[in-house]
PyMOL Python script that loads the backbone (N, CA, C, O; Angstrom):
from pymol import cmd

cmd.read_pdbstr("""\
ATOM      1  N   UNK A   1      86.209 132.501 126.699  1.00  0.00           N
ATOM      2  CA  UNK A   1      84.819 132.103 126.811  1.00  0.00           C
ATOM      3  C   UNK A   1      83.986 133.361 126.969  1.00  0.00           C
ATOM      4  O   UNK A   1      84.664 134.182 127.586  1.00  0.00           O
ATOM      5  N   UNK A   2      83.036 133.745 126.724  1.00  0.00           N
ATOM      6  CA  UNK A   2      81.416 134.411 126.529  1.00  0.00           C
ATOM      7  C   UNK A   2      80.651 134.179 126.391  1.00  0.00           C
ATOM      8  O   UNK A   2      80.101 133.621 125.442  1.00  0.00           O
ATOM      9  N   UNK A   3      79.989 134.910 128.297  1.00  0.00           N
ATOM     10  CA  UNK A   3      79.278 134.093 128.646  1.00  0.00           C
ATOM     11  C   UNK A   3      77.950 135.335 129.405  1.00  0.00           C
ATOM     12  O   UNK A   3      78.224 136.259 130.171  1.00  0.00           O
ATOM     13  N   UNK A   4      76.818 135.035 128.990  1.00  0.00           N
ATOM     14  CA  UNK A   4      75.477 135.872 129.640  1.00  0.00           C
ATOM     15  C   UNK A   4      75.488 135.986 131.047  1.00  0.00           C
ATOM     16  O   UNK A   4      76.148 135.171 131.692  1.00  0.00           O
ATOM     17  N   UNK A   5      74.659 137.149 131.790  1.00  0.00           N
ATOM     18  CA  UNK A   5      74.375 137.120 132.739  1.00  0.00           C
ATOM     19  C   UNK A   5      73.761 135.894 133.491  1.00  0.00           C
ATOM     20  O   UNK A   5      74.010 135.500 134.631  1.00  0.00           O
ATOM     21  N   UNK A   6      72.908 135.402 132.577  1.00  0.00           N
ATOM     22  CA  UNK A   6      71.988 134.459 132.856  1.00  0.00           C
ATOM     23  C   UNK A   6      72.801 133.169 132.657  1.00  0.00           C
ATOM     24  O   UNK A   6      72.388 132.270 133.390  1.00  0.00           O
ATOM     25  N   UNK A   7      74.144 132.713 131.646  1.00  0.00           N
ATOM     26  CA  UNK A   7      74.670 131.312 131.607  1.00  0.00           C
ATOM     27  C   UNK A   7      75.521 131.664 133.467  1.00  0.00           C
ATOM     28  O   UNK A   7      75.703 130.924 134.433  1.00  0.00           O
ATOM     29  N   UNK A   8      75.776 132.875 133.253  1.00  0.00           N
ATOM     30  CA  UNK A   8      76.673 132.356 134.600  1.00  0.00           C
ATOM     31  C   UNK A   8      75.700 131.926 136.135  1.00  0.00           C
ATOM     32  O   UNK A   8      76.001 131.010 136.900  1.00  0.00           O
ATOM     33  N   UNK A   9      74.937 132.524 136.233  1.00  0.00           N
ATOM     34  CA  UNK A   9      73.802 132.369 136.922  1.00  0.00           C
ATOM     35  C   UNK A   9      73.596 130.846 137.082  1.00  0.00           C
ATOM     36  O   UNK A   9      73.583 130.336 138.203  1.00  0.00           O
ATOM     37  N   UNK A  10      73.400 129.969 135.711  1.00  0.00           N
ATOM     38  CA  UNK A  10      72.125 129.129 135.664  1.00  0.00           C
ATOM     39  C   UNK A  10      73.415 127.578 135.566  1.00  0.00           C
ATOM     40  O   UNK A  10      73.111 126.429 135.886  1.00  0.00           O
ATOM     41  N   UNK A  11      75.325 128.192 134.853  1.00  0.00           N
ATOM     42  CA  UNK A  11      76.209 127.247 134.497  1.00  0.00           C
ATOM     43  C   UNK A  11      77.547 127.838 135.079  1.00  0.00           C
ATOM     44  O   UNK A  11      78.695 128.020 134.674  1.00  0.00           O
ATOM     45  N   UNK A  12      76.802 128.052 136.273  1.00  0.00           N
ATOM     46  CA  UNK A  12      78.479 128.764 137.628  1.00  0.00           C
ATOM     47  C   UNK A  12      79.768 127.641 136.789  1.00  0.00           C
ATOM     48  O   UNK A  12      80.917 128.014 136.553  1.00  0.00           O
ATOM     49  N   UNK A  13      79.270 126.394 136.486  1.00  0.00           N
ATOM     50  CA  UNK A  13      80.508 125.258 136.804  1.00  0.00           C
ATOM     51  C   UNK A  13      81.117 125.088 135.552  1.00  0.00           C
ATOM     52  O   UNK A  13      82.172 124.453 135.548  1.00  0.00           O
ATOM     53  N   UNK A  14      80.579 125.620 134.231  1.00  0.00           N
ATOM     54  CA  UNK A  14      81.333 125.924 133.196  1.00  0.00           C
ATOM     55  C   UNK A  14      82.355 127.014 133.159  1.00  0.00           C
ATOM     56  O   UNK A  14      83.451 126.986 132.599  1.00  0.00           O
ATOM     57  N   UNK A  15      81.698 128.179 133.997  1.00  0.00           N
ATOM     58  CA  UNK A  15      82.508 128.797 134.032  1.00  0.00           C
ATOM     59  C   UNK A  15      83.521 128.615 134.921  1.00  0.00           C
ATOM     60  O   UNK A  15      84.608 128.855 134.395  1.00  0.00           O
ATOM     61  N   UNK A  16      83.602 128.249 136.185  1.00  0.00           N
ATOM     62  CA  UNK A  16      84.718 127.956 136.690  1.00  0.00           C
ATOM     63  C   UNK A  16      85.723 127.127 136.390  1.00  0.00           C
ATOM     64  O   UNK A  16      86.898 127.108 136.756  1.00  0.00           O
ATOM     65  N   UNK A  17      84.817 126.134 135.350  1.00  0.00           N
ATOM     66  CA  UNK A  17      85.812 125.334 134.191  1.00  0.00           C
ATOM     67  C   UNK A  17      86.496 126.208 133.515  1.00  0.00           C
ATOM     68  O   UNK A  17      87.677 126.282 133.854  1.00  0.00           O
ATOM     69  N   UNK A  18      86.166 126.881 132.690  1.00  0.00           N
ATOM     70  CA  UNK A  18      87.006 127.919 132.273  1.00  0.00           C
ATOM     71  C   UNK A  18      87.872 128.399 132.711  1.00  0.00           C
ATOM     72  O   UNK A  18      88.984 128.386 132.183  1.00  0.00           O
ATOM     73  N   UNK A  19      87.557 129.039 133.959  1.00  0.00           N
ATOM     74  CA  UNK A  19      88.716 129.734 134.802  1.00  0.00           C
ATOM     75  C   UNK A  19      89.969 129.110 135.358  1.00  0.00           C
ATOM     76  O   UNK A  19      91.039 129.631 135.673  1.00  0.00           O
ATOM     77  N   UNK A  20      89.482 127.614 135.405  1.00  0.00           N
ATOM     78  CA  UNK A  20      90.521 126.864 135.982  1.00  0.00           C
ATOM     79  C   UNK A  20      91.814 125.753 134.707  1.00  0.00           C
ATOM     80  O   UNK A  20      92.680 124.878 134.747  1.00  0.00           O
ATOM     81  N   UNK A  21      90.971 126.758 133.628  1.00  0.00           N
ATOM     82  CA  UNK A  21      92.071 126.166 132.460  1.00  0.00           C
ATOM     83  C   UNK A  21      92.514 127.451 132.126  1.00  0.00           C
ATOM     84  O   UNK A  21      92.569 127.641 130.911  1.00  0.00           O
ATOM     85  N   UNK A  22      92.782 128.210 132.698  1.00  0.00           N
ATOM     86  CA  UNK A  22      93.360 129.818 132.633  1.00  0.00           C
ATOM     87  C   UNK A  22      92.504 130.091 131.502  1.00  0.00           C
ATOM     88  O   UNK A  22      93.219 130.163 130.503  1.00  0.00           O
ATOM     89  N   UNK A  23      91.242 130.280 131.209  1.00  0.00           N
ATOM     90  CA  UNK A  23      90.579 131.181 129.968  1.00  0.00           C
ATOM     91  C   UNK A  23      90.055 132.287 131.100  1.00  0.00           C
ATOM     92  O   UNK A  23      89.785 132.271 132.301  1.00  0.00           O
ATOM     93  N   UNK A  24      90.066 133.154 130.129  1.00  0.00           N
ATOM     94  CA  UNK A  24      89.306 134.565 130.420  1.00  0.00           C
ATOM     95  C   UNK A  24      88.073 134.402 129.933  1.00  0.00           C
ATOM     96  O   UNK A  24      87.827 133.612 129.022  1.00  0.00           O
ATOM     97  N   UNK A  25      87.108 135.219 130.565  1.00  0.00           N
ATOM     98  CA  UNK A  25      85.566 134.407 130.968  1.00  0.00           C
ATOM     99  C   UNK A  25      85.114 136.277 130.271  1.00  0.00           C
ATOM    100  O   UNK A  25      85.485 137.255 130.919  1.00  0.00           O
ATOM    101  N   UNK A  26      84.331 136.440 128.970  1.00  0.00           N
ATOM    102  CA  UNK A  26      83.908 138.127 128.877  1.00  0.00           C
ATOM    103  C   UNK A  26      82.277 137.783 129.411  1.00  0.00           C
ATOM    104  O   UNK A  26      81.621 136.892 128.871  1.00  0.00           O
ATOM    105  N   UNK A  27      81.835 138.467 130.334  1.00  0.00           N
ATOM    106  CA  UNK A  27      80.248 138.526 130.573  1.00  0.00           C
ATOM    107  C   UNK A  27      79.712 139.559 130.002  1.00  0.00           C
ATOM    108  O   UNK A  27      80.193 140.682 130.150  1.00  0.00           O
ATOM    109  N   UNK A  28      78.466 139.286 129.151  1.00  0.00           N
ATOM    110  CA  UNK A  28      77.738 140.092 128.779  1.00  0.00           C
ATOM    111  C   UNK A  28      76.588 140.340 128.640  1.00  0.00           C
ATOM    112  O   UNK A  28      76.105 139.210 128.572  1.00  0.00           O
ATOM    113  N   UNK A  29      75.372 141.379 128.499  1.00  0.00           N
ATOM    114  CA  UNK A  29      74.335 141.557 129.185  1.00  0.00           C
ATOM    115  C   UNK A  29      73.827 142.413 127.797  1.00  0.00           C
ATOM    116  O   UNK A  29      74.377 143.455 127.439  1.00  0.00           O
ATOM    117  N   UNK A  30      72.422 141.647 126.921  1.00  0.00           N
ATOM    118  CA  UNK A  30      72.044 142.388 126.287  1.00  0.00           C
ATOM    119  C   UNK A  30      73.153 142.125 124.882  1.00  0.00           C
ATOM    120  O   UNK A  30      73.115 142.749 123.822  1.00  0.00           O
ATOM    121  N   UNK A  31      73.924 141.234 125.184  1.00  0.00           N
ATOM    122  CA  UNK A  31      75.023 141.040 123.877  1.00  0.00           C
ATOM    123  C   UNK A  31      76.294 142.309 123.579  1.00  0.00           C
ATOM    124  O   UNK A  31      76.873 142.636 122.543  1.00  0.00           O
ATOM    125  N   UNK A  32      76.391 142.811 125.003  1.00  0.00           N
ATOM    126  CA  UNK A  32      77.104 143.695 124.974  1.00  0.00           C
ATOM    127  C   UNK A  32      77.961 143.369 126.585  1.00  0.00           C
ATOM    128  O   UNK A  32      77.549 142.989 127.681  1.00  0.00           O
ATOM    129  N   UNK A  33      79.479 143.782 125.989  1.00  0.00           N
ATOM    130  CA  UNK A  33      80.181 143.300 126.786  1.00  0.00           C
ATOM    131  C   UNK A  33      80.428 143.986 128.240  1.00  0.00           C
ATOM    132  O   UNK A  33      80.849 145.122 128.023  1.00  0.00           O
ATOM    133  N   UNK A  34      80.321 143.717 129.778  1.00  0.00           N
ATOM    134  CA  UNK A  34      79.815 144.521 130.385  1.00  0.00           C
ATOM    135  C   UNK A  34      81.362 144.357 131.380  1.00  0.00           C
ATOM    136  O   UNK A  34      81.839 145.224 132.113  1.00  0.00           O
ATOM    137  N   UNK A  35      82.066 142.566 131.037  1.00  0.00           N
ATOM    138  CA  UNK A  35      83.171 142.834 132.415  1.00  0.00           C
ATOM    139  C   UNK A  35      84.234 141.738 131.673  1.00  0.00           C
ATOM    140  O   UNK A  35      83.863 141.069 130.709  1.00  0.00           O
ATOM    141  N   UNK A  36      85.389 141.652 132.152  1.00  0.00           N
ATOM    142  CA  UNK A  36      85.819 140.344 131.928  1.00  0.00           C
ATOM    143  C   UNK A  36      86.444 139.704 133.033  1.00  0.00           C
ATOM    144  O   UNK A  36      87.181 140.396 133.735  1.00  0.00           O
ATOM    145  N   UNK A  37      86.248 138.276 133.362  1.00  0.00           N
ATOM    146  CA  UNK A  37      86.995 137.761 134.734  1.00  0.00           C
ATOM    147  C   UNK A  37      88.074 137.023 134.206  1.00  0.00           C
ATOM    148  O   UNK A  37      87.968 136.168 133.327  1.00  0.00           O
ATOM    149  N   UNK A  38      89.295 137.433 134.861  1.00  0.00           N
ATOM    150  CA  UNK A  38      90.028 137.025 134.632  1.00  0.00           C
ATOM    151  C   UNK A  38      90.627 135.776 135.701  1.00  0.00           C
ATOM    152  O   UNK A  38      90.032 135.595 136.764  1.00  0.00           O
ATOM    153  N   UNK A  39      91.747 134.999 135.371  1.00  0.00           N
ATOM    154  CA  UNK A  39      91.460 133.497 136.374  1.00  0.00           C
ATOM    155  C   UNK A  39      92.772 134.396 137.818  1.00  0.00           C
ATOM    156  O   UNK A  39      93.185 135.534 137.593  1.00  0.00           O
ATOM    157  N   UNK A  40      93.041 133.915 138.643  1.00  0.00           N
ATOM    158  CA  UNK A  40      93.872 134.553 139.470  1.00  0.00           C
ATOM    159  C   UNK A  40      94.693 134.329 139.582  1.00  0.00           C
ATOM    160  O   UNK A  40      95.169 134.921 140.550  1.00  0.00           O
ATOM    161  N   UNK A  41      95.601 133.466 138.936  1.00  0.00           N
ATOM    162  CA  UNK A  41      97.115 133.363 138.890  1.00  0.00           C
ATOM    163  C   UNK A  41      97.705 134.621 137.510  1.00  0.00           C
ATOM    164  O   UNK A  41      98.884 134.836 137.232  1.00  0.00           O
ATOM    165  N   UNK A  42      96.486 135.279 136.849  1.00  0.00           N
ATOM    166  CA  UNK A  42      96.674 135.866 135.601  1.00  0.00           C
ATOM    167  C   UNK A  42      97.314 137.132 136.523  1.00  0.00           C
ATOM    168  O   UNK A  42      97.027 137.321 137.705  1.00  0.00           O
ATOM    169  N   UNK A  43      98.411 138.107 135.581  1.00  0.00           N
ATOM    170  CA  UNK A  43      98.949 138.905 136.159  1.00  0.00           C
ATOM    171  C   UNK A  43      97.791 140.846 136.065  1.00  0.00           C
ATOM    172  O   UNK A  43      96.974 141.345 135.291  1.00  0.00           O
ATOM    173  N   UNK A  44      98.360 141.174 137.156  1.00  0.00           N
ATOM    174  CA  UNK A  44      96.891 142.206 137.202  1.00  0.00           C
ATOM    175  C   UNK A  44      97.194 143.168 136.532  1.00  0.00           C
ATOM    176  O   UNK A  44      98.410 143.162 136.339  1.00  0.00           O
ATOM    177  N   UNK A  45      96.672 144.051 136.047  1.00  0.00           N
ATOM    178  CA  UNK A  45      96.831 145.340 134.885  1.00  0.00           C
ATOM    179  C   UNK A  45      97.509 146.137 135.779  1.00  0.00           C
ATOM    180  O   UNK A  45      97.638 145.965 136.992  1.00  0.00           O
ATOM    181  N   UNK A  46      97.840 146.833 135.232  1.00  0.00           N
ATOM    182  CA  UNK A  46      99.008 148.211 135.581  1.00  0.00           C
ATOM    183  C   UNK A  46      98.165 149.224 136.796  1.00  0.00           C
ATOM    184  O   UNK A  46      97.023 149.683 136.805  1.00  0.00           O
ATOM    185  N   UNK A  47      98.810 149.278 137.351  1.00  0.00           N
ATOM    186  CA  UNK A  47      98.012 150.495 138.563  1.00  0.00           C
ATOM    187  C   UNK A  47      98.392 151.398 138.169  1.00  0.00           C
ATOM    188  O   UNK A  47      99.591 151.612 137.985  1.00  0.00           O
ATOM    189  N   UNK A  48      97.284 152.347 137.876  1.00  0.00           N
ATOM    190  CA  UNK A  48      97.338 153.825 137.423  1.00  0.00           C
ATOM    191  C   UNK A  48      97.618 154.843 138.064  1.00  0.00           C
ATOM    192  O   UNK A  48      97.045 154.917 139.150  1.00  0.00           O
ATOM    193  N   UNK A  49      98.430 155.841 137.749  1.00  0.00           N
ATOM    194  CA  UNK A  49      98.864 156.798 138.827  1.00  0.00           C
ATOM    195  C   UNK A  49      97.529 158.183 138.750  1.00  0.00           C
ATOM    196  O   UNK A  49      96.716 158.456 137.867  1.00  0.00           O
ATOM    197  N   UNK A  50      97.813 158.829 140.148  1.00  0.00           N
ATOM    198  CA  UNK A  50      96.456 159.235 139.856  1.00  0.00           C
ATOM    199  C   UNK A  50      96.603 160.964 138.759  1.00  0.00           C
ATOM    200  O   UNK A  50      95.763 161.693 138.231  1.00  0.00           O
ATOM    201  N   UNK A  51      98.987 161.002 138.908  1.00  0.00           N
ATOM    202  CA  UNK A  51      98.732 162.063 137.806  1.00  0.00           C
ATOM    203  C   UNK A  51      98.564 161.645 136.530  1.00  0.00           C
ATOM    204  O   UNK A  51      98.167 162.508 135.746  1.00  0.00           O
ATOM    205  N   UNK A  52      98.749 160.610 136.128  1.00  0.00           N
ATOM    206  CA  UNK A  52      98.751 159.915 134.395  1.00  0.00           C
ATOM    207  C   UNK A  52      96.840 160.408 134.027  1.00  0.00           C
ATOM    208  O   UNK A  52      96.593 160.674 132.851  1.00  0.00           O
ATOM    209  N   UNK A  53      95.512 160.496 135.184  1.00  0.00           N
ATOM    210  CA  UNK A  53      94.570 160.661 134.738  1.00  0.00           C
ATOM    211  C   UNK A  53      94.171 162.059 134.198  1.00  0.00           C
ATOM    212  O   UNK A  53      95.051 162.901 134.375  1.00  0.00           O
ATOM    213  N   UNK A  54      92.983 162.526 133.544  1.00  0.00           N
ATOM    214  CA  UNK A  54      93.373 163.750 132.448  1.00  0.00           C
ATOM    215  C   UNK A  54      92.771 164.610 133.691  1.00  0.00           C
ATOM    216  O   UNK A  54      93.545 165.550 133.871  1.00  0.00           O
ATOM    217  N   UNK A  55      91.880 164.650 134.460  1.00  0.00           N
ATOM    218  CA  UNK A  55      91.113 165.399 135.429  1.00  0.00           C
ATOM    219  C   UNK A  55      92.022 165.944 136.404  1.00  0.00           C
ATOM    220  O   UNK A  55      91.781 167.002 136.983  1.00  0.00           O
ATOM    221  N   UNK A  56      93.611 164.895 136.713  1.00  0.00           N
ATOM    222  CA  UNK A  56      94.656 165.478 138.097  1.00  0.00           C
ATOM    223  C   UNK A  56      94.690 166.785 137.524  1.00  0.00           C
ATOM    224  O   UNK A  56      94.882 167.006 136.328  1.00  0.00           O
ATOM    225  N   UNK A  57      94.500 167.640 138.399  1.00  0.00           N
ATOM    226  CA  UNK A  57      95.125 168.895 138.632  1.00  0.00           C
ATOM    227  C   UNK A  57      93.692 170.287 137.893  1.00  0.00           C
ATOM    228  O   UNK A  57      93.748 171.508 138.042  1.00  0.00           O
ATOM    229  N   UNK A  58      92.994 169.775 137.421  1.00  0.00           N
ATOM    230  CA  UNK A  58      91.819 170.119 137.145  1.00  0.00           C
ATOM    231  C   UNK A  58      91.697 171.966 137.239  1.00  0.00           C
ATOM    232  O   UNK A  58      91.630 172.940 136.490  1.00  0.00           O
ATOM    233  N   UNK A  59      91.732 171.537 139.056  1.00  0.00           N
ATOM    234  CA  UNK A  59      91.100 172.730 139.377  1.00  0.00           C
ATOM    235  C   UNK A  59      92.417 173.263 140.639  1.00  0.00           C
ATOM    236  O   UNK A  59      92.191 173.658 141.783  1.00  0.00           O
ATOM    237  N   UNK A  60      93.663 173.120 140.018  1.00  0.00           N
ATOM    238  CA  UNK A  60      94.430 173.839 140.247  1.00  0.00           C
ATOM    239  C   UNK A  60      94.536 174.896 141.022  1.00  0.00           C
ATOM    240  O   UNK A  60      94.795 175.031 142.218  1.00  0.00           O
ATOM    241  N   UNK A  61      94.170 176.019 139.705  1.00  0.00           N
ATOM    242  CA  UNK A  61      94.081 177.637 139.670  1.00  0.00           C
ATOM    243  C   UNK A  61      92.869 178.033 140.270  1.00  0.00           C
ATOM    244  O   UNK A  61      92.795 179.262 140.259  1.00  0.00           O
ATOM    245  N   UNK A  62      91.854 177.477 140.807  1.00  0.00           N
ATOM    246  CA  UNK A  62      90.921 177.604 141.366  1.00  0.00           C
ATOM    247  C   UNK A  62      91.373 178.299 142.952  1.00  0.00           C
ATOM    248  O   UNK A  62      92.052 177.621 143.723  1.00  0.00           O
ATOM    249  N   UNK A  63      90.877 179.831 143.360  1.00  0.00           N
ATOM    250  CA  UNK A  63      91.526 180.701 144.180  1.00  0.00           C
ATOM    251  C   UNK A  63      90.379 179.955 145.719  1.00  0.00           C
ATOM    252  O   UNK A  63      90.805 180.121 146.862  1.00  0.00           O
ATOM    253  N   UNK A  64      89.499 179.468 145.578  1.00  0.00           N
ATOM    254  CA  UNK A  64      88.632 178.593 146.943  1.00  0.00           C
ATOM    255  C   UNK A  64      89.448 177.874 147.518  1.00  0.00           C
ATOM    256  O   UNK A  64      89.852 178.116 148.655  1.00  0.00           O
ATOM    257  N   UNK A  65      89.981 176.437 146.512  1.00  0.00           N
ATOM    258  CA  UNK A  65      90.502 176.188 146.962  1.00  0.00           C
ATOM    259  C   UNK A  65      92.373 175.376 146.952  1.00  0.00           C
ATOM    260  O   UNK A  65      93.051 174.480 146.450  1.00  0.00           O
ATOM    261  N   UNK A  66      92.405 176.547 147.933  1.00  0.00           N
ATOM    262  CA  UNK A  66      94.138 176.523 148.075  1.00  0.00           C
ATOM    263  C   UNK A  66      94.531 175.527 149.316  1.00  0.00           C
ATOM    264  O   UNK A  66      95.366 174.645 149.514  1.00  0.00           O
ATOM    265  N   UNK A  67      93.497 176.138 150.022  1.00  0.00           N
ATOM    266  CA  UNK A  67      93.460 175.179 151.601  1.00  0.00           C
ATOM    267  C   UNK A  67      92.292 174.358 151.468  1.00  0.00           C
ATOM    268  O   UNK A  67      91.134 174.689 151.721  1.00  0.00           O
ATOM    269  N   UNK A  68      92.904 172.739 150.848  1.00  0.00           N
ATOM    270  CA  UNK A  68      91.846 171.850 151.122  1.00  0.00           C
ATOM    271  C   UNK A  68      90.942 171.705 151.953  1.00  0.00           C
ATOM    272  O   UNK A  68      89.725 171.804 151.796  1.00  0.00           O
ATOM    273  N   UNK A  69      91.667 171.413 153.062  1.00  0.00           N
ATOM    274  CA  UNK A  69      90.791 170.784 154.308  1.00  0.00           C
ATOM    275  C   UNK A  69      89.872 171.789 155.120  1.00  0.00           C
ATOM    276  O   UNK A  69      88.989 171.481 155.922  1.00  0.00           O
ATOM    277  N   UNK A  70      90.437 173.576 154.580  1.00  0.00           N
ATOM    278  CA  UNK A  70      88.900 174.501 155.166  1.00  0.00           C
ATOM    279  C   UNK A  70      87.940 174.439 153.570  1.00  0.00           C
ATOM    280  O   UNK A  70      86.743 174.694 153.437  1.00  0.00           O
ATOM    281  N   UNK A  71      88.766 174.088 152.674  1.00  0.00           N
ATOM    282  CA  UNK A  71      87.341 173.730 151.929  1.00  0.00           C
ATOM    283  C   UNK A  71      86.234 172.840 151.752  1.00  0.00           C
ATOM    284  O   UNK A  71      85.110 172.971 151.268  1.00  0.00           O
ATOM    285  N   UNK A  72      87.011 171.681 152.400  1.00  0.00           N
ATOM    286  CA  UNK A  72      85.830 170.459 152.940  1.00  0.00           C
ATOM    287  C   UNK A  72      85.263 170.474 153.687  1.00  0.00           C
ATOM    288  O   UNK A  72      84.142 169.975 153.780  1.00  0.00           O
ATOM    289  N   UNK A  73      86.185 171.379 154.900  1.00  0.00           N
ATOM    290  CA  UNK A  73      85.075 171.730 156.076  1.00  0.00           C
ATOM    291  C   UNK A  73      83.589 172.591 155.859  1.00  0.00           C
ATOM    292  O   UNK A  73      82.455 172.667 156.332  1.00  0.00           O
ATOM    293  N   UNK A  74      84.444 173.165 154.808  1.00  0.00           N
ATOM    294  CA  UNK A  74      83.323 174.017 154.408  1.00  0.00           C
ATOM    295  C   UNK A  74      81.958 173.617 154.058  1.00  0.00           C
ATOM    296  O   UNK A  74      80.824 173.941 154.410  1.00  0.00           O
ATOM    297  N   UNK A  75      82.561 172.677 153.116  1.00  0.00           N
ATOM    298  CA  UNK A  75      80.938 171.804 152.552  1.00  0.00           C
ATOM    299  C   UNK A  75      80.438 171.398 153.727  1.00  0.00           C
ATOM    300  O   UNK A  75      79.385 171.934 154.073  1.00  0.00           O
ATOM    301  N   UNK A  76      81.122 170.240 154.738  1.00  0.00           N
ATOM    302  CA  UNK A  76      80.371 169.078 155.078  1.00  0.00           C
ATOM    303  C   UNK A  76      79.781 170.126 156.247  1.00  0.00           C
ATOM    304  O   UNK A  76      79.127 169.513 157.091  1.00  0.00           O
ATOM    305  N   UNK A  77      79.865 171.551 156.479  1.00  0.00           N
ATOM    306  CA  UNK A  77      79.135 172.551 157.179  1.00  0.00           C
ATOM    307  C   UNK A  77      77.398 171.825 157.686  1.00  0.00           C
ATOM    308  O   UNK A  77      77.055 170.811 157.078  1.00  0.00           O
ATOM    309  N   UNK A  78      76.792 172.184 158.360  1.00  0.00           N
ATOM    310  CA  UNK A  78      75.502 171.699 158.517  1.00  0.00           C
ATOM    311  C   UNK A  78      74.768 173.021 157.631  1.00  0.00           C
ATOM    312  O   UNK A  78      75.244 174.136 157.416  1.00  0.00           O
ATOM    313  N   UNK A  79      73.404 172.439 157.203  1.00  0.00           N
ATOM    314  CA  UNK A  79      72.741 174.170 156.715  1.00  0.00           C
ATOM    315  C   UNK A  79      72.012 174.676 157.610  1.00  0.00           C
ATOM    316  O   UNK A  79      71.351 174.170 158.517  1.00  0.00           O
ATOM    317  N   UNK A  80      72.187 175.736 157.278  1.00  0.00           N
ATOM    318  CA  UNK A  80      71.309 177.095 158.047  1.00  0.00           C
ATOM    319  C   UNK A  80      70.145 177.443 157.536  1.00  0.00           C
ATOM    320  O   UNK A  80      70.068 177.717 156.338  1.00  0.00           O
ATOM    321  N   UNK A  81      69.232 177.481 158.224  1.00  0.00           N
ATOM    322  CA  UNK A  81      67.597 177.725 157.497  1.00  0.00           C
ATOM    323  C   UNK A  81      67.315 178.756 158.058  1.00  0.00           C
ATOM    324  O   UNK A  81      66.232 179.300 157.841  1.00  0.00           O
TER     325      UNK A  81
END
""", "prot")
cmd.dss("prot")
cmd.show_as("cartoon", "prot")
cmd.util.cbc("prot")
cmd.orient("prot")
């Protein structure tokens, strides 16, 4: 089923019809697809590891910071005027 910001808003009970015949519900906003709900017995997508993402390890070689936690301290520092 696809369904507007505004049908879910204005026809909550279609859609929960939906959901409760296991359909997947795509909402969209502007005719563009923004989420999809899926019903909750449906099985959940894969949990991503956080090295599989392209950004882990980024900033590696970066010589600041080696020691995390004096580099956070560092930021959350108060400023000096």
């Amino acid at each position: 089923m696809e369904a507007s910001i505004l049908d879910l808003r204005k026809n909550m009970k279609k859609v929960m019809s939906a959901l409760e015949r296991n359909e997947r519900v795509t909402l969209t906003r502007r005719r563009r697809k923004m989420a999809v709900i899926v019903p909750a017995g449906e099985k959940q997508a894969r949990k991503i590891k956080a090295t599989d993402l392209a950004a882990f390890g980024m900033w590696a070689d970066r010589e600041d910071m080696q020691d995390v936690s004096a580099y956070v301290r560092e930021l959350r520092k108060p400023r000096s005027f």
